[in-house]
mmCIF file of the N, C-alpha and C atoms, coordinates in Angstrom:
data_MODEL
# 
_entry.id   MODEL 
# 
loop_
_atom_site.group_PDB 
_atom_site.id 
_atom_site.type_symbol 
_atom_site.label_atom_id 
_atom_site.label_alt_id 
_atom_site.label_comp_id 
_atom_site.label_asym_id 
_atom_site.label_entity_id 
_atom_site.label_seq_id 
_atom_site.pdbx_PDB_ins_code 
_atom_site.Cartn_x 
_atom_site.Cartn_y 
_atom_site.Cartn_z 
_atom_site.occupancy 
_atom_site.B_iso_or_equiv 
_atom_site.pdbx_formal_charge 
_atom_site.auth_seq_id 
_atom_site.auth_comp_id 
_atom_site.auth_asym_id 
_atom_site.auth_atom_id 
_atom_site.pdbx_PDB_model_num 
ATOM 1   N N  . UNK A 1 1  ? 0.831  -1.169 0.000   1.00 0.00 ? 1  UNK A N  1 
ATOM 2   C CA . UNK A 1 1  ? 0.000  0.000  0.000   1.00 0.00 ? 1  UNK A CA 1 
ATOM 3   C C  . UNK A 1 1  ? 0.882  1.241  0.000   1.00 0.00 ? 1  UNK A C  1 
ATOM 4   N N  . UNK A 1 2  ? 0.087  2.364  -0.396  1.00 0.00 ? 2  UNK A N  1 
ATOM 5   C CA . UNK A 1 2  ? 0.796  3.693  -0.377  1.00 0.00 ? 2  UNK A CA 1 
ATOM 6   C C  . UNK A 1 2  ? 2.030  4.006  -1.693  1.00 0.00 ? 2  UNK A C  1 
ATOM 7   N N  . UNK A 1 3  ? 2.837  4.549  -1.940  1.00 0.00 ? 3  UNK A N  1 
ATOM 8   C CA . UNK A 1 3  ? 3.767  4.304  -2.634  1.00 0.00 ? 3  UNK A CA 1 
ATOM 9   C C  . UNK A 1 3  ? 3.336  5.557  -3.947  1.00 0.00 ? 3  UNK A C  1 
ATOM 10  N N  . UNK A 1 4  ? 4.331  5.371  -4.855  1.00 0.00 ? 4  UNK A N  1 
ATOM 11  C CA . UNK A 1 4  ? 3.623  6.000  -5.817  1.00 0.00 ? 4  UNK A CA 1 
ATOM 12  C C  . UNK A 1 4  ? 3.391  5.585  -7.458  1.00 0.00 ? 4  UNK A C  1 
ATOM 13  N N  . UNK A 1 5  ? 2.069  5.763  -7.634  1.00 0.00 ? 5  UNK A N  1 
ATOM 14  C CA . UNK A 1 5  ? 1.644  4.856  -8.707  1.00 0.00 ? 5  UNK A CA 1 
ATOM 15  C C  . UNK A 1 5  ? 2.449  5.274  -10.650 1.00 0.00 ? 5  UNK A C  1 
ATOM 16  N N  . UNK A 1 6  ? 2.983  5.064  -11.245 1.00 0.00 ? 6  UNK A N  1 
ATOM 17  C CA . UNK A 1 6  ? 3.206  5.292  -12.864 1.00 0.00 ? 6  UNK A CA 1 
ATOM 18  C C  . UNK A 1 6  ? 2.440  6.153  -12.931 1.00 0.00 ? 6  UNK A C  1 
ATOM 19  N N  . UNK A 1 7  ? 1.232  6.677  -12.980 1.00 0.00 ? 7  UNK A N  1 
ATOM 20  C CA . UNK A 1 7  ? 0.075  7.483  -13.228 1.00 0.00 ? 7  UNK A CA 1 
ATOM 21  C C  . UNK A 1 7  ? 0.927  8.967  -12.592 1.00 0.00 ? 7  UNK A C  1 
ATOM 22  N N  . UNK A 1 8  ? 0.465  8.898  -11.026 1.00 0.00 ? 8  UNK A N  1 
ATOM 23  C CA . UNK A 1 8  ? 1.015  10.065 -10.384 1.00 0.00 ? 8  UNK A CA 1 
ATOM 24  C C  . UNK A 1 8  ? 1.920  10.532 -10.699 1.00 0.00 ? 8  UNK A C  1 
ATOM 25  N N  . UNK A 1 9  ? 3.335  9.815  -10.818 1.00 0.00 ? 9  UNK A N  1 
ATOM 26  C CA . UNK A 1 9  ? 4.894  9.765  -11.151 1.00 0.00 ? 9  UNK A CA 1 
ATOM 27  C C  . UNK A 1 9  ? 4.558  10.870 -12.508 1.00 0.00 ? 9  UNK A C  1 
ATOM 28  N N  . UNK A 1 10 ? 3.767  10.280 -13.723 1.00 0.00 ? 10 UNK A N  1 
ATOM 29  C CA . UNK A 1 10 ? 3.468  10.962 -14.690 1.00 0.00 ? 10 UNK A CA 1 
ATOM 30  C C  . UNK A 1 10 ? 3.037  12.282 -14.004 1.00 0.00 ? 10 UNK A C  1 
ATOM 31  N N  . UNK A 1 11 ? 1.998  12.167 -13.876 1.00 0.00 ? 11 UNK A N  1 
ATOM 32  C CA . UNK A 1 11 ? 1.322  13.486 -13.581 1.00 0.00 ? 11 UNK A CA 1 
ATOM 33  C C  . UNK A 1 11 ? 2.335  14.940 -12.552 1.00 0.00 ? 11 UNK A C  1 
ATOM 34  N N  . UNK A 1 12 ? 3.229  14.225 -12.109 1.00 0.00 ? 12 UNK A N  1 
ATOM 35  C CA . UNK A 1 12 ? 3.822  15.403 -11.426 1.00 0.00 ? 12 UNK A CA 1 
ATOM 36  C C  . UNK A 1 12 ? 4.894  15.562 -12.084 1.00 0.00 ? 12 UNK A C  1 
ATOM 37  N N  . UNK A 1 13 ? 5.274  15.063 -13.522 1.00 0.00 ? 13 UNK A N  1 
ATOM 38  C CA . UNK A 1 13 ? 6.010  15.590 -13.910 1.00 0.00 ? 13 UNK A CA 1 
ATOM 39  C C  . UNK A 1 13 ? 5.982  16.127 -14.907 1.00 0.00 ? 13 UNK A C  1 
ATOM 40  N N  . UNK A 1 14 ? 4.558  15.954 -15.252 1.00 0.00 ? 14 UNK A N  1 
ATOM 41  C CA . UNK A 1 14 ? 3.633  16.988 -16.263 1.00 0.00 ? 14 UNK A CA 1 
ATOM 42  C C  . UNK A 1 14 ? 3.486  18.435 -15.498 1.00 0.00 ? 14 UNK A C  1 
ATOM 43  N N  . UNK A 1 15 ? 2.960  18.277 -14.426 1.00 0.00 ? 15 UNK A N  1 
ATOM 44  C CA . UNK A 1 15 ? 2.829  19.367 -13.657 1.00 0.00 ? 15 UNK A CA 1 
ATOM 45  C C  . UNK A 1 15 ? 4.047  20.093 -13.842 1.00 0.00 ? 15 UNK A C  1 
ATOM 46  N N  . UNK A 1 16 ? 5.218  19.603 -12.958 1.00 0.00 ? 16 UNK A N  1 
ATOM 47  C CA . UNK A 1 16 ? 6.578  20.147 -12.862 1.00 0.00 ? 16 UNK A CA 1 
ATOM 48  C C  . UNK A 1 16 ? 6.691  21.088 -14.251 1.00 0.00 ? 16 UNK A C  1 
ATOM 49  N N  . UNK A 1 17 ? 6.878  20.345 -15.720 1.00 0.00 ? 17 UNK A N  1 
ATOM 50  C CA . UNK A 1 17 ? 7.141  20.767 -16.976 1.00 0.00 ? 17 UNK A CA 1 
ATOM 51  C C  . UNK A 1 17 ? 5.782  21.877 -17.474 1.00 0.00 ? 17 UNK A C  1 
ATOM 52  N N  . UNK A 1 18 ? 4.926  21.639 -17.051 1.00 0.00 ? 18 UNK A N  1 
ATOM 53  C CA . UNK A 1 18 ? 4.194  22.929 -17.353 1.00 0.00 ? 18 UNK A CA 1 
ATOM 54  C C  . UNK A 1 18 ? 4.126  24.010 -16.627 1.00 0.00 ? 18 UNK A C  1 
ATOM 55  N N  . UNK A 1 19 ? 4.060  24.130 -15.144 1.00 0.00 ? 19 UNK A N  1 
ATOM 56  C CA . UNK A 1 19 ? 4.123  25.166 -14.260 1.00 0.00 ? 19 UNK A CA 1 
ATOM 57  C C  . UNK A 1 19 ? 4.986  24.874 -12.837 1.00 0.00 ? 19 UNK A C  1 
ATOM 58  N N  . UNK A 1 20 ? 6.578  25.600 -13.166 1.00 0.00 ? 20 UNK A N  1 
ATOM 59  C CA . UNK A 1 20 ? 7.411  25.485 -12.500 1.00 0.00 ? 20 UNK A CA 1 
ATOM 60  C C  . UNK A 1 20 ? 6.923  26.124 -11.789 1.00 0.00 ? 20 UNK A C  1 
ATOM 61  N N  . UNK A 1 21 ? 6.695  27.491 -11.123 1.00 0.00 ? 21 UNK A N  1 
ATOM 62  C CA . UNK A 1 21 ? 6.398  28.040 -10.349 1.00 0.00 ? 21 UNK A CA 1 
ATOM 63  C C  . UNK A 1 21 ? 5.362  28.042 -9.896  1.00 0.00 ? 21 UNK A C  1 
ATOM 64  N N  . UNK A 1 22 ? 4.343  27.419 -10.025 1.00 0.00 ? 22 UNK A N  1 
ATOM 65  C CA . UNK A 1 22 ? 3.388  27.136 -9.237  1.00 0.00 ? 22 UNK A CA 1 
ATOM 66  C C  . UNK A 1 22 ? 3.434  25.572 -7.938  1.00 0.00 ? 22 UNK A C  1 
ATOM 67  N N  . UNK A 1 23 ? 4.796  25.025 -8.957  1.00 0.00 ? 23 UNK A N  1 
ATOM 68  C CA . UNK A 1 23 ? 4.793  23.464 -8.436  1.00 0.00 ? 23 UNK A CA 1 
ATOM 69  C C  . UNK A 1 23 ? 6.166  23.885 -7.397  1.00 0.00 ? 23 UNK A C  1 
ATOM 70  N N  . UNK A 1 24 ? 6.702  25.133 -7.158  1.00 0.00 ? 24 UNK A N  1 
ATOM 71  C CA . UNK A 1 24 ? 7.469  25.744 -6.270  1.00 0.00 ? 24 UNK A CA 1 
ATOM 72  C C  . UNK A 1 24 ? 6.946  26.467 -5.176  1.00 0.00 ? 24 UNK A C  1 
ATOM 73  N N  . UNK A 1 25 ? 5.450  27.124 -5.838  1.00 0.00 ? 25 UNK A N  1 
ATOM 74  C CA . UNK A 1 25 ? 4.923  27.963 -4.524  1.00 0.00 ? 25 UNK A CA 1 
ATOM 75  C C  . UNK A 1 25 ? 3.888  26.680 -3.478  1.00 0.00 ? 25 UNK A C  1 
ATOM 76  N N  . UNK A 1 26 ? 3.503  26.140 -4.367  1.00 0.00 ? 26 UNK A N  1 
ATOM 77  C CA . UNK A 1 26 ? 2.783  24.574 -3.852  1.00 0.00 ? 26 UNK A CA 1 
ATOM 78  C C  . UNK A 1 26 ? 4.085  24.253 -2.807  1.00 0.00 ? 26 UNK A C  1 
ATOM 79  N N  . UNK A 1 27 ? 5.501  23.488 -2.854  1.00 0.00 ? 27 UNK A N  1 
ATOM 80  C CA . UNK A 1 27 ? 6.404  23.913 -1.683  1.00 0.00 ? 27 UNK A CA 1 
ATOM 81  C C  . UNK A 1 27 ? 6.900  24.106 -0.724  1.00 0.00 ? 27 UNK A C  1 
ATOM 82  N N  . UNK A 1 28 ? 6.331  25.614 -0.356  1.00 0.00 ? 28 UNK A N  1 
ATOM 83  C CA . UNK A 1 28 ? 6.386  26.390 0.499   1.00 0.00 ? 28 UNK A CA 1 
ATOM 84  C C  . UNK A 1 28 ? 5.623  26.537 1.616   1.00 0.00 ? 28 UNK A C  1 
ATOM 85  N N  . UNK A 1 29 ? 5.951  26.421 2.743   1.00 0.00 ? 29 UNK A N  1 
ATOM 86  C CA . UNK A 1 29 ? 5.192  26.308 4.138   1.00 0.00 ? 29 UNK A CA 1 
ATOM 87  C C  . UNK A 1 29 ? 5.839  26.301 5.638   1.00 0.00 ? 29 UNK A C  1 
ATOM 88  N N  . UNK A 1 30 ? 4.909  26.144 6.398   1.00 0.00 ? 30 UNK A N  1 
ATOM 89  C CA . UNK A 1 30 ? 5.404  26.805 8.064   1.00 0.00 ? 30 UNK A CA 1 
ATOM 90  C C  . UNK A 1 30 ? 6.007  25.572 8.302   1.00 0.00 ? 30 UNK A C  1 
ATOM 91  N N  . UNK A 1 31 ? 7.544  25.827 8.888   1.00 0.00 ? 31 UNK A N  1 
ATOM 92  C CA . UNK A 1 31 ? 7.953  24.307 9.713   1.00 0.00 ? 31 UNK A CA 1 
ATOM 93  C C  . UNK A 1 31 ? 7.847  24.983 11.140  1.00 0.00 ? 31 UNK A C  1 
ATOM 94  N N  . UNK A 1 32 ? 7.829  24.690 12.390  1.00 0.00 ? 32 UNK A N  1 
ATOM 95  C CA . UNK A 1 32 ? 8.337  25.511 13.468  1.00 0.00 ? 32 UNK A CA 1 
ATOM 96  C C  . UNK A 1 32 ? 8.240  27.230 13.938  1.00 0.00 ? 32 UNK A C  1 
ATOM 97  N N  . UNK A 1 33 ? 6.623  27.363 12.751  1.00 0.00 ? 33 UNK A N  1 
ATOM 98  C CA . UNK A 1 33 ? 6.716  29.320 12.862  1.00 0.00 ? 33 UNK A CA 1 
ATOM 99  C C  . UNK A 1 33 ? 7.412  30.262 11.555  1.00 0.00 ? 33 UNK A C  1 
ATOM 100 N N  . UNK A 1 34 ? 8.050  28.939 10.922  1.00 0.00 ? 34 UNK A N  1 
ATOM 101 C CA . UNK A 1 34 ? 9.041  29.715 10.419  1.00 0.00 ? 34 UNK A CA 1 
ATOM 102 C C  . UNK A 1 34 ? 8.698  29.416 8.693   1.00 0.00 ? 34 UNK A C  1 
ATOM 103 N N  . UNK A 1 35 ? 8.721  29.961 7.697   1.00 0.00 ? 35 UNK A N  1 
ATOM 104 C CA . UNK A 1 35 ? 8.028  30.024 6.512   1.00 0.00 ? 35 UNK A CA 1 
ATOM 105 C C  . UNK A 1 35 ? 9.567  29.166 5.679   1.00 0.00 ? 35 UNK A C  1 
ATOM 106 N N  . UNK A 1 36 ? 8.977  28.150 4.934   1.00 0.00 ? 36 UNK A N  1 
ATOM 107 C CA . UNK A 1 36 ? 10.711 27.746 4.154   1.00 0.00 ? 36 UNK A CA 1 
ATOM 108 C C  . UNK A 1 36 ? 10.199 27.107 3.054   1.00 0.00 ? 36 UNK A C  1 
ATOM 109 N N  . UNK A 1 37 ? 10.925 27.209 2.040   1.00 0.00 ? 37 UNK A N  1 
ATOM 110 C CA . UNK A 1 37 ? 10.650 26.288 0.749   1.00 0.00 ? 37 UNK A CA 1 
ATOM 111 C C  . UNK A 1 37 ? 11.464 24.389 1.386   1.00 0.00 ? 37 UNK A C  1 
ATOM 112 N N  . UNK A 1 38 ? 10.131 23.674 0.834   1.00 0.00 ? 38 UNK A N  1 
ATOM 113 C CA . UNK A 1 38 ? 10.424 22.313 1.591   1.00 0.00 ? 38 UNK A CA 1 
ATOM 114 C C  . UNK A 1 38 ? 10.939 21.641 0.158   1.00 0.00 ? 38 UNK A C  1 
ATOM 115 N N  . UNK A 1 39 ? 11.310 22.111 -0.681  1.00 0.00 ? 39 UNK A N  1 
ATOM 116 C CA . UNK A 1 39 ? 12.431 21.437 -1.666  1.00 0.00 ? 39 UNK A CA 1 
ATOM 117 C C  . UNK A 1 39 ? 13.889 22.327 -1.841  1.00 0.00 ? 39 UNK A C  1 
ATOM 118 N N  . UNK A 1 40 ? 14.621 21.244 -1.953  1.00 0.00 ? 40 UNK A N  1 
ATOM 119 C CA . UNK A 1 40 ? 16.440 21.954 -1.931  1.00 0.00 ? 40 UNK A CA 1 
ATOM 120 C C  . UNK A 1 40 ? 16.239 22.278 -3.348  1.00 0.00 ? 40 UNK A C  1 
ATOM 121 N N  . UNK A 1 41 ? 17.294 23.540 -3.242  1.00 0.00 ? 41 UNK A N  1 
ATOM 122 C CA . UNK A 1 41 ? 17.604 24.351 -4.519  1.00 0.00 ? 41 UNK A CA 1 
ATOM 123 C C  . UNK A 1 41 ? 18.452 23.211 -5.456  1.00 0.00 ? 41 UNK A C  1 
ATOM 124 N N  . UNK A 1 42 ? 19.271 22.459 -4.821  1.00 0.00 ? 42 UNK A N  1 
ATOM 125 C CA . UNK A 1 42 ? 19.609 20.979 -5.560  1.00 0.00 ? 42 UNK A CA 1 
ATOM 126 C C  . UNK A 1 42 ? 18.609 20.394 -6.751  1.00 0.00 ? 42 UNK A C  1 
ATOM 127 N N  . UNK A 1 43 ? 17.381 19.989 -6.147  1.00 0.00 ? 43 UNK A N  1 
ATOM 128 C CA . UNK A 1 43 ? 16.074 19.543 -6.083  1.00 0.00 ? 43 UNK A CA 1 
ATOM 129 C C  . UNK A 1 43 ? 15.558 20.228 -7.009  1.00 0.00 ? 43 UNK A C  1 
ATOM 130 N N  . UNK A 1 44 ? 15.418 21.301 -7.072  1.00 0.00 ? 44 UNK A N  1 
ATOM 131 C CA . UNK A 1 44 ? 14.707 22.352 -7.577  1.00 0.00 ? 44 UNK A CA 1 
ATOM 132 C C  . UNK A 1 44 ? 15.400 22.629 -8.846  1.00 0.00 ? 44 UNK A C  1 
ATOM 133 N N  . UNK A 1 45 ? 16.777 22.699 -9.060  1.00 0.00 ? 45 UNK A N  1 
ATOM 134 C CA . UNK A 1 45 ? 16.795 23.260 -10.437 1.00 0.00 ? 45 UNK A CA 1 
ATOM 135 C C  . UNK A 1 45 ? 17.411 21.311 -11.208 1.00 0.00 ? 45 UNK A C  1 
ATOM 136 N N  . UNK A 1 46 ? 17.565 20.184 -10.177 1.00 0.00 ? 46 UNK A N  1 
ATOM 137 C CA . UNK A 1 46 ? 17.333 18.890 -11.014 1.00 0.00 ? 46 UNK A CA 1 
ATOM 138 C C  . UNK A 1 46 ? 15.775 18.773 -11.589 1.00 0.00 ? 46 UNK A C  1 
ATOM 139 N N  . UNK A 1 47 ? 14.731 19.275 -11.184 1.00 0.00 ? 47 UNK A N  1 
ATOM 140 C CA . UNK A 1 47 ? 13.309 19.521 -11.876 1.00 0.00 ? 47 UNK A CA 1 
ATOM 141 C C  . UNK A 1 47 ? 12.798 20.378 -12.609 1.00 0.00 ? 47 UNK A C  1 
ATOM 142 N N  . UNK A 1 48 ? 13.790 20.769 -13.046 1.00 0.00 ? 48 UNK A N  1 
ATOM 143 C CA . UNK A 1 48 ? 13.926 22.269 -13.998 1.00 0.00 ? 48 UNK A CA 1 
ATOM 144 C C  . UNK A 1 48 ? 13.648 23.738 -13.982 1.00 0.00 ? 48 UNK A C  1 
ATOM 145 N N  . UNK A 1 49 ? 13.314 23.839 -12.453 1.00 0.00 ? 49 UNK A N  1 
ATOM 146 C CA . UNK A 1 49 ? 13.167 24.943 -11.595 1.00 0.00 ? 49 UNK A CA 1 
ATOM 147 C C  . UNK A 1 49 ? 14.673 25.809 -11.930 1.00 0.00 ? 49 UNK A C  1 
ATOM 148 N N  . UNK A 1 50 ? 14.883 26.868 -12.356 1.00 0.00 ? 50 UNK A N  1 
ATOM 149 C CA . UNK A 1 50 ? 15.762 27.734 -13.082 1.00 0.00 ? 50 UNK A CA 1 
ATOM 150 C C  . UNK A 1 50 ? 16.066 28.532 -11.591 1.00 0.00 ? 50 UNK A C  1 
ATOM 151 N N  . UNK A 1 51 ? 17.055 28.985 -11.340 1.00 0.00 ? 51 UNK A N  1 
ATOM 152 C CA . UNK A 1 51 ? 17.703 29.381 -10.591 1.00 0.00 ? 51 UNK A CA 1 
ATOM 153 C C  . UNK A 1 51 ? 16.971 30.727 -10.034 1.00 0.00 ? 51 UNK A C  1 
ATOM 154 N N  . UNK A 1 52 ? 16.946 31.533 -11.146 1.00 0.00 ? 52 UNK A N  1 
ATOM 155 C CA . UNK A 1 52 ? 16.249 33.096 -10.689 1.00 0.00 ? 52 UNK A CA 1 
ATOM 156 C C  . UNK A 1 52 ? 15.151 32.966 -10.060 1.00 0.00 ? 52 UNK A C  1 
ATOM 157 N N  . UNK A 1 53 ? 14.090 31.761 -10.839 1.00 0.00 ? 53 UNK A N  1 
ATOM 158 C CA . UNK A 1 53 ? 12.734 31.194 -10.196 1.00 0.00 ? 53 UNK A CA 1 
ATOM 159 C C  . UNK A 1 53 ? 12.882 31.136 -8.571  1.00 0.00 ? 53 UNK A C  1 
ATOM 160 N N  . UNK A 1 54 ? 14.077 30.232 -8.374  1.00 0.00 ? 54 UNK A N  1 
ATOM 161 C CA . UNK A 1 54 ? 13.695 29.803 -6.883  1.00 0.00 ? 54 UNK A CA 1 
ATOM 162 C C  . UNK A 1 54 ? 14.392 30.821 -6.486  1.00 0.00 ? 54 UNK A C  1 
ATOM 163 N N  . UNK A 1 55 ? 15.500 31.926 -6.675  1.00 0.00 ? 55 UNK A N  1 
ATOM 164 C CA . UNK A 1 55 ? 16.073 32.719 -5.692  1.00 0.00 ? 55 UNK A CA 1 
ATOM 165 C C  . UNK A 1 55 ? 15.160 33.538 -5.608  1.00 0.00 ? 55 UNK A C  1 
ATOM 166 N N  . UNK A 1 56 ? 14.411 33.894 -6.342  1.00 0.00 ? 56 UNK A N  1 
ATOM 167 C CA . UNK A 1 56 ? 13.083 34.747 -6.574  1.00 0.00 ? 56 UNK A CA 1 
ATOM 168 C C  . UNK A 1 56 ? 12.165 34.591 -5.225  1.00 0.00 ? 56 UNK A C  1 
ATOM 169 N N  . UNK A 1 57 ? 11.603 33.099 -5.133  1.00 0.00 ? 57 UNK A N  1 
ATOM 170 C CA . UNK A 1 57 ? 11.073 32.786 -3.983  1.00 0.00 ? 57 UNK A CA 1 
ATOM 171 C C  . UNK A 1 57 ? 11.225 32.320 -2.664  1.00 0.00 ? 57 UNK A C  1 
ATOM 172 N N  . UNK A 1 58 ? 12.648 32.320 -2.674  1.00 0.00 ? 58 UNK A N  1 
ATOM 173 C CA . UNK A 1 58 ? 13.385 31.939 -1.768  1.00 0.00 ? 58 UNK A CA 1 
ATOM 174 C C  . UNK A 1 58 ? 13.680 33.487 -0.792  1.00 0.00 ? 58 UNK A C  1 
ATOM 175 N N  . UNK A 1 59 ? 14.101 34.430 -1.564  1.00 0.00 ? 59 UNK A N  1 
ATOM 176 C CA . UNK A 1 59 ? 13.696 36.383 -1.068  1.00 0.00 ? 59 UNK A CA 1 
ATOM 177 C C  . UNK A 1 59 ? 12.607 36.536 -0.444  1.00 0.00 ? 59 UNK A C  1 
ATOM 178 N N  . UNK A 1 60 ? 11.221 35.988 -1.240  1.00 0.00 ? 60 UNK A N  1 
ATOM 179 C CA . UNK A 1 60 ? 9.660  35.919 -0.525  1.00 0.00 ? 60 UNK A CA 1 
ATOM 180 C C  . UNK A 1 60 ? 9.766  35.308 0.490   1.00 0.00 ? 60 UNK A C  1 
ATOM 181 N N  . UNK A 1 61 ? 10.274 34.572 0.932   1.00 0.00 ? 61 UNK A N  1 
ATOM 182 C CA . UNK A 1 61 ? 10.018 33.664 1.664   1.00 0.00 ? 61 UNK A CA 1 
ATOM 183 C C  . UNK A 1 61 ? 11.123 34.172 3.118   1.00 0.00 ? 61 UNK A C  1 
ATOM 184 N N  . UNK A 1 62 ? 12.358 34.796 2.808   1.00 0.00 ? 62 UNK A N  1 
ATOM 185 C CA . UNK A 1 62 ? 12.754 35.593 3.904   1.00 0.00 ? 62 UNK A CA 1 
ATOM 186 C C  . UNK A 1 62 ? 12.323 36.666 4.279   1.00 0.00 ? 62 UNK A C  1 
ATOM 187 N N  . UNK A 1 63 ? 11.437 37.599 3.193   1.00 0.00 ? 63 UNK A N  1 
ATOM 188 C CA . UNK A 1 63 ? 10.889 38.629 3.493   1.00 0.00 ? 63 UNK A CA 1 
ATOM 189 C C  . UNK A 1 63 ? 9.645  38.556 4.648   1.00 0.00 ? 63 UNK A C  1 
ATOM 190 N N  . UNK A 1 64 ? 8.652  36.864 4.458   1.00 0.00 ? 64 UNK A N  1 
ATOM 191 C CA . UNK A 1 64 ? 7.299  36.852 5.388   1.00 0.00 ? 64 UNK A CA 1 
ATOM 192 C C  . UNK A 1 64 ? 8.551  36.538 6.519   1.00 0.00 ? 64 UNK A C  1 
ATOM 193 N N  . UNK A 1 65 ? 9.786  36.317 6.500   1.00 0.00 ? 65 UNK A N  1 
ATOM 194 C CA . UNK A 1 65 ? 10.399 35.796 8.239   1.00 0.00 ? 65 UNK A CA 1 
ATOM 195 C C  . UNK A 1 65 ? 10.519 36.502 8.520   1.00 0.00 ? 65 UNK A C  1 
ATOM 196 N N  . UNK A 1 66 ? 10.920 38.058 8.039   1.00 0.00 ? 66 UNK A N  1 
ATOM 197 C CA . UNK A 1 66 ? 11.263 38.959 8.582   1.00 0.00 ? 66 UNK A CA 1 
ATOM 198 C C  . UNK A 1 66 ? 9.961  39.864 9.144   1.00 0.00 ? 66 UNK A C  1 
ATOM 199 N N  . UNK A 1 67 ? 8.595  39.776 8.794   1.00 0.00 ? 67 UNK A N  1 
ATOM 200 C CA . UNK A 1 67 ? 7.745  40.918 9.148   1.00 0.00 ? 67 UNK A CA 1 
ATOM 201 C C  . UNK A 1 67 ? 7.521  41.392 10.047  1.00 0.00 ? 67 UNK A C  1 
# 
């Protein structure tokens, strides 16, 4: 049980290839209070997430720590 099916596998990497930045802000969330992108920039540009993309949201994302 559980696991992930050929289907899904597909589908998120349809997702990934059509909307990088949405499948980056999807992501993003509270660990401990604290707001963080929950994929490594590693991660992120091996899925074709482009560098400016994530430093882009990676700024957003220190800016809500800082408010």
């Amino acid at each position: 049980m559980g696991g992930i099916s050929r289907e899904d596998s597909l589908c998120m990497v349809y997702e990934i290839q059509t909307d990088r930045e949405g499948f980056l802000v999807r992501h993003i969330g509270q660990e401990n209070g604290e707001w963080k992108i929950r994929i490594s920039r590693e991660n992120a540009l091996t899925l074709g997430i482009g560098t400016d993309t994530y430093d882009f949201y990676q700024a957003y994302v220190n800016r809500l720590n800082n408010q």
